[in-house]
C-alpha positions in Angstrom: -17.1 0.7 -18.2 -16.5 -1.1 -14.6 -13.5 0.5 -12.5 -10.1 -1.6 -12.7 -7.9 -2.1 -9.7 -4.2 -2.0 -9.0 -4.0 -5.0 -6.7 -5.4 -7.9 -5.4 -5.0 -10.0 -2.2 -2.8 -13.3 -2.5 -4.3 -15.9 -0.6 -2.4 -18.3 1.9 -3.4 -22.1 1.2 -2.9 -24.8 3.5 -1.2 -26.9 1.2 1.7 -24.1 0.6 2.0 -23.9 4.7 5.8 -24.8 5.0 5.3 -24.1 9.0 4.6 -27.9 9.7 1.1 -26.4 11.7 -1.3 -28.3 9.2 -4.0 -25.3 10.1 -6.9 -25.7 7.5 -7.3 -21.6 7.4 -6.5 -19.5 4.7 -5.3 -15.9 5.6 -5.6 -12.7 3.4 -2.0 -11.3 2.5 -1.4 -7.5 1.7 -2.5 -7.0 -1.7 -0.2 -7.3 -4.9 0.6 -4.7 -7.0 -1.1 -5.5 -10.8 -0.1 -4.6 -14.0 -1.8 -5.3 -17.4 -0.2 -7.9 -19.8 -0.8 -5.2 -22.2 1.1 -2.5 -20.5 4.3 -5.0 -20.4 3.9 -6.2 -23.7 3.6 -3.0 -25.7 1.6 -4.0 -29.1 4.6 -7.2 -29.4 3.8 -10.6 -29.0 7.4 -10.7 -27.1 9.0 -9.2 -24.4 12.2 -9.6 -22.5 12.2 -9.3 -18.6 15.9 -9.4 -17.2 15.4 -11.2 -13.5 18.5 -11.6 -11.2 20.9 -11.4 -14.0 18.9 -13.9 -16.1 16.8 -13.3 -19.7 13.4 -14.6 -19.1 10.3 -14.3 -22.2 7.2 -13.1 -21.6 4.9 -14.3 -24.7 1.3 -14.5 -25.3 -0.3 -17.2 -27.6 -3.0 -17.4 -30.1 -5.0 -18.0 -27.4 -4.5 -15.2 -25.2 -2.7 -17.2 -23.0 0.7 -16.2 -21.1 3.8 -18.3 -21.4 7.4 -17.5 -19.3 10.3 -19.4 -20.6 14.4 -18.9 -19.0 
């Protein structure tokens, strides 16, 4: 069974560049911490994440997909 990891880098893109530069280069970030949809989700379909005082949903689909909703 391959090793998991805790975090991964977050990339800069150009297009996100709110600096006015318009540099082409993408820098590394410190890395992210990670957590498994599975950990947050807990055997439920559903779960509740409160987030500056507001209720958002955290669901997964039939299709393994992730959906957040306010």
């Amino acid at each position: 069974m391959p090793a998991t990891t805790n975090a991964f880098a977050v990339l800069s893109h150009p297009s996100l560049d709110q600096s006015g530069g318009g540099h082409a280069t993408i820098q590394a970030q410190r890395p992210v911490p990670m957590v498994e949809s599975a950990e947050l989700l807990k055997g439920s379909k559903t779960v509740g994440i409160m987030h500056n005082g507001s209720l958002y949903r955290l669901q997964a689909t039939k299709l393994g997909k992730l959906i957040l909703t306010k």
